[in-house]
Structures are given as structure tokens and as C-alpha cells.
N, C-alpha and C positions, 0 to 999 in steps of 0.2 A: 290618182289612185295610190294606195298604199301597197308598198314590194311586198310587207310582212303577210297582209290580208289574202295576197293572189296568192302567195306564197304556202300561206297555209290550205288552200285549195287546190293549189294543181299539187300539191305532194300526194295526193290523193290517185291522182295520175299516172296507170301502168299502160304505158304504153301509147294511144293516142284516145283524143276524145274529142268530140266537137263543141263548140262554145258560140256565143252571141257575142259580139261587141260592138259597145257604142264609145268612137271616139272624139276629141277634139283634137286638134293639131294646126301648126301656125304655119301659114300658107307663105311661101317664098314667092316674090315678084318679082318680077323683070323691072328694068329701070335704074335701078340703085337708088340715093336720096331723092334725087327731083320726083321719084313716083309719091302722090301727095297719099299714097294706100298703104304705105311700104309702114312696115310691122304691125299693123291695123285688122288685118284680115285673118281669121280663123277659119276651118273648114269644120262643121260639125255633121257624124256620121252614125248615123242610128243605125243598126239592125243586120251591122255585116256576122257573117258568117264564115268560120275559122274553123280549123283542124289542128289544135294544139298535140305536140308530138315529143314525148320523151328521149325518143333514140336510145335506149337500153338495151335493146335487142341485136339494134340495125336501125338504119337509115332510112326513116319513114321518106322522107322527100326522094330518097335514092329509088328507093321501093315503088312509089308509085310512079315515078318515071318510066320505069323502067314496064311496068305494067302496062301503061298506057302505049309504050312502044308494041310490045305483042301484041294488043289489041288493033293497035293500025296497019298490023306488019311490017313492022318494020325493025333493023337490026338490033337488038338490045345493046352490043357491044361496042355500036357507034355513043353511047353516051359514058361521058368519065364526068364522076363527081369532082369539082373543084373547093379549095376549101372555103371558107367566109373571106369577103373583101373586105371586111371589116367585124371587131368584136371578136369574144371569148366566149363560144357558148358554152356556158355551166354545167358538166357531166349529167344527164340522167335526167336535166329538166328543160324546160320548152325556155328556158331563160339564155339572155345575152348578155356580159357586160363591157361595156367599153367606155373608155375615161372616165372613172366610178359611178355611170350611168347604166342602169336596170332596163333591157328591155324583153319584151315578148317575140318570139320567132315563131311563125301560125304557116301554113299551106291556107291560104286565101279561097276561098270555095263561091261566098257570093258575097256580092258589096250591097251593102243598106242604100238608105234615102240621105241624102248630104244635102245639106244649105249653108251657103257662104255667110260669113257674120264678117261686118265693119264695127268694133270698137262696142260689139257684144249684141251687134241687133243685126237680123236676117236682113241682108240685101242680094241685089242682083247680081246672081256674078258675071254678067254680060258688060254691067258696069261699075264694072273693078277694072281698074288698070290693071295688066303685064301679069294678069294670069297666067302662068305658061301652060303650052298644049303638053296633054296626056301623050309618053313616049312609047313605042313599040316596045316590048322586053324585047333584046339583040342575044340572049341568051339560047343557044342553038335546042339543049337539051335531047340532040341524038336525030335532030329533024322534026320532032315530036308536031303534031298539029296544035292538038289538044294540051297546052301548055300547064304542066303544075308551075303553082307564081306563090312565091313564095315572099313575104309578108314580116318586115319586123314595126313594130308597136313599143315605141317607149312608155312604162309602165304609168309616168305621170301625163300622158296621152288620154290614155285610158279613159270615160267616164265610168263605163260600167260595164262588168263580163257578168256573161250568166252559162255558168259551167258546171254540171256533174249535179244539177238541179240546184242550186246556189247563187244566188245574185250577191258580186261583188261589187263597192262603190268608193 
């Protein structure tokens, strides 16, 4: 995907908005070289669901943390925002950049339909090597149950957003 394309759509963006994306992304395996998979496999991702977020005001991700705290009751003041473990996010827009690389930072809301591809064709991911297992987020968030999960997307990931009624590709 093109930075200029998103770019010229989420400037459109005061504040937060929700969006569609369909992405690819090139899956890491376990093993090292002897895995005969290793740099072969892609994850393709239709249909997930994002909350793109300006931060101009305030701290949508802080915001809704914290929200979700009072609805469980439980103490607001046990959650302190830490800053990014990585990356520049860009004043004013849902953008990150790190090592002159563009990406997208979203609140995750729901994930699409995925199918694993070897060398551009759907296969099993049962039988893919050295898949690794899906990790817990270890990320406390104040105790929170209901975790906001928070989501970065390198822009050339991307196949397609569809945001603010706009399909970008």
C-alpha cells in the first residue's frame, strides 16, 4: 500500500474512526534454515476490524483503558501509560515511523478470516513447520480483564483499508 494514498485519508481524521483492513504479512518460523518453510509462508488477513486514532486531544488508547477500568471496577489509577517500545509515532496521526519505515498503530477491535499461503498458494497451516503458538499479551493494563490490544500494521502490509467510506489499495 501506498503511505501517500492512506495518508491522504486519514488526514481527514479528527480524532478516531473505525476502519476495515485486509492484510498480508510474512510469518516468522521457528527452526532457522534447516525449516524447508522458512521465508515461504505468508499470513493473509481479510476483514479485521480497527479503531484508527489521532491522539490530538488525548490518548485514545489511554482513554479507553481506563474506561474499561470503571466499568469492571476497578482502580483507574492502578494503570500508568508507558511510552512505545518501539518507533516515532507521528504528532496528530494514527502513523509510526521507525528505521525510515511507515507504519499504522489501530486499537484491534476484531480480527478477519486468515489463510496461511506457501510461495503464494493457500495451504495448511497445520502443515507448516515451526508456526509459533499465539502469546498471551503480559501487558498488565491496571488488571484490566477486557484488554484494549493495541495493533501496529506496516503500511506496505496493508492490502486494503476501507475508512471514512473509502477504499484504499
Amino acid at each position: 500500500m501506498n503511505y501517500d494514498a492512506v495518508k491522504k485519508v486519514l488526514d481527514k481524521v479528527n480524532g478516531a474512526t473505525f476502519a476495515g483492513l485486509d492484510t498480508v504479512t510474512d510469518v516468522k518460523l521457528k527452526g532457522g534454515k534447516k525449516n524447508p518453510f522458512q521465508g515461504r509462508v505468508t499470513k493473509m488477513t481479510k476483514g479485521s476490524t480497527v479503531m484508527l486514532f489521532t491522539n490530538k486531544n488525548s490518548n485514545a488508547y489511554e482513554n479507553m483503558v481506563k474506561r474499561r477500568l470503571e466499568e469492571e471496577g476497578k482502580e483507574v489509577s492502578t494503570f500508568e501509560l508507558k511510552p512505545r517500545a518501539w518507533g516515532q509515532r507521528i504528532h496528530n496521526t494514527p502513523f509510526v515511523e521507525h528505521n525510515e519505515k511507515k507504519y499504522i498503530e489501530c486499537i484491534f477491535i476484531k480480527g478477519g478470516e486468515s489463510v496461511y499461503m506457501v510461495d503464494g498458494e493457500v495451504f495448511d497451516k497445520d502443515q507448516i513447520e515451526g508456526i509459533p503458538e499465539t502469546k498471551a499479551s503480559d501487558e498488565s493494563q491496571g488488571g484490566l480483564d477486557n484488554k484494549v490490544v493495541i495493533r501496529t500494521y506496516a503500511i506496505d502490509s496493508i492490502a486494503e483499508m476501507r475508512v471514512l467510506g473509502e477504499k484504499v489499495a
